[in-house]
C-alpha positions as CSV (number, residue, x, y, z in Angstrom):
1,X,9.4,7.2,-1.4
2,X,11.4,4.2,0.7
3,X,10.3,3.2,3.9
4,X,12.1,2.8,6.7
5,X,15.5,0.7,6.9
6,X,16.6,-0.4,9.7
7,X,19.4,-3.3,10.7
8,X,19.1,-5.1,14.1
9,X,22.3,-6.2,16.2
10,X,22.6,-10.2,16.2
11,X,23.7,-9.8,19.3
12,X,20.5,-7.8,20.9
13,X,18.3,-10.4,19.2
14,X,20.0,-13.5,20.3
15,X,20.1,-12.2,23.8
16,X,16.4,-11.1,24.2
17,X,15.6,-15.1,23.1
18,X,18.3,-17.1,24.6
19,X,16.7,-15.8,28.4
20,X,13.6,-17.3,28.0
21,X,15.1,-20.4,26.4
22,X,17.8,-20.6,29.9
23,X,14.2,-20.4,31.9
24,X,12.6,-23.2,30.8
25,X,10.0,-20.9,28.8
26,X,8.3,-20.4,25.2
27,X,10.2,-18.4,22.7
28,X,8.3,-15.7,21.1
29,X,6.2,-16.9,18.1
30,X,6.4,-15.6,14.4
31,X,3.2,-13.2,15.6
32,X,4.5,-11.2,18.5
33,X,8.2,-11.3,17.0
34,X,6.5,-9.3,14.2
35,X,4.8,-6.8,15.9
36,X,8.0,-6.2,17.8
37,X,9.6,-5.7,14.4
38,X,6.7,-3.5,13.9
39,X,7.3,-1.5,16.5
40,X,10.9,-0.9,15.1
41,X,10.0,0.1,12.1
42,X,7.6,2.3,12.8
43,X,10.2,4.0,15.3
44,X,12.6,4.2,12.4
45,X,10.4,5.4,9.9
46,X,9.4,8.2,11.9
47,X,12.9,9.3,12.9
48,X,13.4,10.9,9.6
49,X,11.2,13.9,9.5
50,X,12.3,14.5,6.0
51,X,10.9,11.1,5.0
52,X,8.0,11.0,6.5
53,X,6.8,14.7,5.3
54,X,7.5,13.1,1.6
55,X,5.8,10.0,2.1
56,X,2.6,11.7,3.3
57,X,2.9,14.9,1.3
58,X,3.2,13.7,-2.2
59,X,0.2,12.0,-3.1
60,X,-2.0,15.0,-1.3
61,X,0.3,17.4,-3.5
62,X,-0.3,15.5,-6.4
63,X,-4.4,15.0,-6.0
64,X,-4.6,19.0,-5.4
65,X,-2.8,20.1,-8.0
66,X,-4.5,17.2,-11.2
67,X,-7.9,17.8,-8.8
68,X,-8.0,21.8,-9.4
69,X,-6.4,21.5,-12.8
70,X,-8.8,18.8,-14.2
71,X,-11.8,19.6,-11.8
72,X,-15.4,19.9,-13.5
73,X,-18.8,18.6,-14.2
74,X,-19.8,15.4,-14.9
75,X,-22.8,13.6,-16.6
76,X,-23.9,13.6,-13.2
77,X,-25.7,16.1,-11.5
78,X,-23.6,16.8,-8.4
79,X,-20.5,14.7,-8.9
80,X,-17.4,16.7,-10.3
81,X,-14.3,15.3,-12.0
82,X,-12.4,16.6,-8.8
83,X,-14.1,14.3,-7.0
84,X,-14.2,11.4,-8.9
85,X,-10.5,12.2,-9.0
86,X,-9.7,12.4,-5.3
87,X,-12.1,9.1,-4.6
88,X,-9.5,7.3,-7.0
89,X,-6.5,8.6,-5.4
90,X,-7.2,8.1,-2.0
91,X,-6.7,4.0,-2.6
92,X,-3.9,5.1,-5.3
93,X,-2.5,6.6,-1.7
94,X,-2.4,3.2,-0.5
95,X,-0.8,1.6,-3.0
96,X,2.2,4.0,-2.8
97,X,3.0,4.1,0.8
98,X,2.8,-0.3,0.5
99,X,3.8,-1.6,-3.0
100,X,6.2,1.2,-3.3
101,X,7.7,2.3,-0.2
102,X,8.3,-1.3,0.8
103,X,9.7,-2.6,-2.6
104,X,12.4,0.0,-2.2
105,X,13.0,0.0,1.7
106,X,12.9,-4.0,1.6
107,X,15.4,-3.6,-1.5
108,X,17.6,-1.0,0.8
109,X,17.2,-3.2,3.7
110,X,19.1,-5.7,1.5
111,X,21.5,-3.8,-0.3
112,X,22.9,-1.8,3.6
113,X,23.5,-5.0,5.1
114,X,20.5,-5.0,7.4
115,X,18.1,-8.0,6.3
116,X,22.0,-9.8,6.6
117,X,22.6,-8.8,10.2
118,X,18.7,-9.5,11.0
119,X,19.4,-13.0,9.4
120,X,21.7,-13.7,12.6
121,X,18.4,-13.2,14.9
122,X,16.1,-16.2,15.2
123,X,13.7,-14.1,13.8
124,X,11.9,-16.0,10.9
125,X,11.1,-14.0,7.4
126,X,7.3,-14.1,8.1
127,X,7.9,-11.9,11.1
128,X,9.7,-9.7,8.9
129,X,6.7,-9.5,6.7
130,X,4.6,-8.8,9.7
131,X,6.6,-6.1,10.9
132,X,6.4,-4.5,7.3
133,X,2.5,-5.0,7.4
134,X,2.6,-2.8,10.8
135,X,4.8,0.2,9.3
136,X,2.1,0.6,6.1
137,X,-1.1,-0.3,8.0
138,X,0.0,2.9,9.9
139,X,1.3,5.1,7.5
140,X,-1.4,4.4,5.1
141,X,-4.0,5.3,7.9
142,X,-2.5,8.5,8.6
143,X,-1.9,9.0,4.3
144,X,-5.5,8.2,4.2
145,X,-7.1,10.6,7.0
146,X,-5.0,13.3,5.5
147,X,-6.2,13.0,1.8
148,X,-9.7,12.6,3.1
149,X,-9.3,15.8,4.7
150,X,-8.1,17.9,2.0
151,X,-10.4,15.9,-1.0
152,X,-12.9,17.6,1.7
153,X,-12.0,20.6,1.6
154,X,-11.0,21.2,-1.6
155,X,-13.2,19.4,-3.7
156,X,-16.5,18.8,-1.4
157,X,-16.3,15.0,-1.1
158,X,-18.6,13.5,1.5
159,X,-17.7,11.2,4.1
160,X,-20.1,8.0,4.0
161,X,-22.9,8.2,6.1
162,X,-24.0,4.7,5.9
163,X,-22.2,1.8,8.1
164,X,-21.8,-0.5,5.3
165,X,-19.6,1.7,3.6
166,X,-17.5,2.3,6.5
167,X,-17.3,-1.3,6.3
168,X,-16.1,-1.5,2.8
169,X,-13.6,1.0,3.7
170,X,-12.0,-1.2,6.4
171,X,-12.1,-4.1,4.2
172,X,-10.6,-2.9,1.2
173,X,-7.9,-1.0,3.4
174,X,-7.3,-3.8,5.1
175,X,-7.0,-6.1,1.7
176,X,-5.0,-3.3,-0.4
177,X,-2.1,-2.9,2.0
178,X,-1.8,-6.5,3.0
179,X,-1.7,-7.5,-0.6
180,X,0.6,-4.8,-1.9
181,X,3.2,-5.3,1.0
182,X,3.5,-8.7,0.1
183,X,3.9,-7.5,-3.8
184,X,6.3,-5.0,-2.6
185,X,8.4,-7.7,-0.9
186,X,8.3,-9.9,-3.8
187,X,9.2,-7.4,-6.1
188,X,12.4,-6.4,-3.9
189,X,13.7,-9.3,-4.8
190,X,13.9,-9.0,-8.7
191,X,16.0,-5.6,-8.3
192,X,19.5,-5.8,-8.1
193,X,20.0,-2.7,-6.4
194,X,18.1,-0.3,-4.6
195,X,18.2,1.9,-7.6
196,X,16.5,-0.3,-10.2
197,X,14.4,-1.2,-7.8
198,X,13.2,2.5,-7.4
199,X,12.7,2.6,-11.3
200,X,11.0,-0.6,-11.9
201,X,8.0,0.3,-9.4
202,X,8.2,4.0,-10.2
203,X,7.5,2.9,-14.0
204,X,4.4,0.1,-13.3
205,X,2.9,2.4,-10.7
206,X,2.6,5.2,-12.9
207,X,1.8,3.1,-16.0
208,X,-1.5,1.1,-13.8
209,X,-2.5,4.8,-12.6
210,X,-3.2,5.7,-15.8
211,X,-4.6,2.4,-17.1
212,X,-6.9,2.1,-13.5
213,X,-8.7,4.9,-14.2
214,X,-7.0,7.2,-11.2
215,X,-6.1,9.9,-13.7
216,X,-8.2,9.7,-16.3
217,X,-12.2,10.5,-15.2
218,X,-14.1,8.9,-15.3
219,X,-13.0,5.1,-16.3
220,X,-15.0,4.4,-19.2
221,X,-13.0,7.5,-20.6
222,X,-10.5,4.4,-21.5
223,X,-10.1,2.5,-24.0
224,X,-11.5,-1.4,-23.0
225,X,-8.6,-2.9,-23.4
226,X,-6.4,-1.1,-20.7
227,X,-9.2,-1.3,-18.2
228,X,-9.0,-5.1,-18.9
229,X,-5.5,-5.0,-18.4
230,X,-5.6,-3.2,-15.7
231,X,-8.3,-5.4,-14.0
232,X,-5.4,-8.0,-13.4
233,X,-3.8,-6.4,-11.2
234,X,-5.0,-4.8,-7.4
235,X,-5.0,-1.2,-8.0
236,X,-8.3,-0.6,-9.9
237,X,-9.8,-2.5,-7.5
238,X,-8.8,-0.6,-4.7
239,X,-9.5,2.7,-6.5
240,X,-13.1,1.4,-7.6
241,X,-14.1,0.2,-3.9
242,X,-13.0,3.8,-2.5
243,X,-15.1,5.5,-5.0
244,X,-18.3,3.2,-3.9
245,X,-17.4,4.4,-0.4
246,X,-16.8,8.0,-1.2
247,X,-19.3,8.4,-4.3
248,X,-23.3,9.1,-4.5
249,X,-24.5,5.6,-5.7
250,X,-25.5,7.7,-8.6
251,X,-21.9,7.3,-9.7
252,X,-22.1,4.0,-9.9
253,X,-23.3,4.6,-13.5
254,X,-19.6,5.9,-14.7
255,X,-17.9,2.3,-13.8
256,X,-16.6,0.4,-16.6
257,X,-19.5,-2.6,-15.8
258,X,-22.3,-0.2,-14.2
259,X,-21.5,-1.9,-10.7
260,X,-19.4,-1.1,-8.2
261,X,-18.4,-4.9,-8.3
262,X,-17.8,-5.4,-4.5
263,X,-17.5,-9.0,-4.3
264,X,-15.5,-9.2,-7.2
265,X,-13.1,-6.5,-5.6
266,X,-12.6,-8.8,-2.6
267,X,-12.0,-11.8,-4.5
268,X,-9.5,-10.2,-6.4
269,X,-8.3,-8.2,-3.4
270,X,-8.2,-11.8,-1.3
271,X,-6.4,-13.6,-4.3
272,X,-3.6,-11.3,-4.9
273,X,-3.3,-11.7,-1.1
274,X,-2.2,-15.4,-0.9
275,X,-0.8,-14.8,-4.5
276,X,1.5,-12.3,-2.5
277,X,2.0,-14.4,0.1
278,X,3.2,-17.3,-2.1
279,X,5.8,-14.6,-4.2
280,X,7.2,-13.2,-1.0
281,X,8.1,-16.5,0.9
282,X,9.4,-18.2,-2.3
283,X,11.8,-15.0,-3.9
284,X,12.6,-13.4,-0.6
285,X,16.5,-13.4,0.1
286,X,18.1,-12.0,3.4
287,X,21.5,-11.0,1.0
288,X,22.3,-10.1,-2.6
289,X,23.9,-14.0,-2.7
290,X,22.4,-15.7,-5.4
């Protein structure tokens, strides 16, 4: 699953700048030049039907077919393993259509020529970041409302009813693709080629599923130790705050501690942001030149 790539013409971008420089006016800042990007992206992305029915299709595929195979009852009265599944997946979702999809389109990006030709634009690489942010903070919305529906109607999860979980929703959205876009970047950067980049994040996404408790319900199903291992890194978090949004407190009772841990999910959540941040600003490249 790659997102989008897309080269821009040196030309284009230099011209749309130089005019308002000739007038005596402010260029565009970082901000707007990356929602522009955004905009591109987005338009890119959803040019290619056969992408975008992948992108979206797979993790719903995936959550139906482990949901009816390993759905069930649970120790509690009213929650099945289907569920507990799905509620795990959803934020799994997330971290596909971000860590994923951008490691291998920023790596594509790189290998076509694209990030080189974008290079010639004054376009700095945090606007490039942004624009990234805009294409997954979409995607993931529409990923998400479409595994919502179907964990729905397959498997009888409940919406929350309460606004502080809709709350809790937007904030660990909002943390989980920021920080695994930037992780995503970063990690473009280690692959030589679009290839190994697809099979380095292929391998450590499907490893943390297992070790985050996504597959196997519920967590404490796991041995300690690859729960703790797994506690480093942002997917357990993200898969633990959906299921407090999407789970009877009741549930709460099958997490690894016997909290849903909020707090610590957003420090965690907030720390691999600026972690992220730091990674993709230092190891991004706009060539394959060492």
């Amino acid at each position: 699953m790659t997102a989008a790539t897309s080269g821009a013409s040196p030309q284009a971008g230099g011209s749309a700048t130089r005019n308002p420089r000739k007038a005596g006016g402010a260029l565009p800042g970082p901000l707007s030049l990356g929602l522009a990007r955004g905009g591109t992206e987005l338009r890119q992305f959803f040019r290619h039907k056969e992408q975008v029915v992948f992108t979206f299709s797979l993790p719903a595929v995936l959550m139906i077919l482990l949901g009816s195979i390993l759905d069930g009852p649970t120790a509690l009265a009213g929650v099945t393993s289907g569920q507990l599944l799905a509620a795990g997946m959803i934020g799994s979702g997330i971290v596909s259509t971000s860590f994923n999809s951008i490691a291998t389109g920023v790596s594509a990006d790189r290998e076509t020529g694209a990030l080189k030709r974008l290079r010639g634009t004054p376009m700095p690489s945090s606007s490039y970041f942004i624009g990234k942010m805009v294409l997954v903070a979409v995607s993931s919305l529409a990923q998400t409302v479409l595994m919502v529906a179907v964990a729905t109607l397959l498997f009888g999860l409940k919406l929350p009813t309460e606004a502080d979980k809709w709350l809790t929703l937007l904030w660990v959205f909002a943390l989980g693709i920021v920080s695994c876009t930037l992780l995503g970047i970063a990690l473009s950067s280690l692959a030589k080629s679009t290839t190994g980049a697809v099979a380095v994040v292929q391998m450590l996404y499907l490893v943390l599923q297992f070790i985050s408790g996504v597959f196997v319900t519920p967590i404490t199903n796991l041995p300690k130790i690859m729960v703790d291992i797994a506690s480093f890194f942002p997917l357990k978090w993200i898969c633990q705050g959906f299921r407090s949004v999407f789970l009877p407190d009741g549930a709460v009772g099958m997490e690894m501690a016997g909290s849903w841990e909020l707090p610590r999910v957003a420090l965690v959540l907030g720390i691999w942001c600026v972690v992220g941040a730091v990674l993709a600003r230092l190891t991004f490249r706009w060539t394959d030149a060492k």
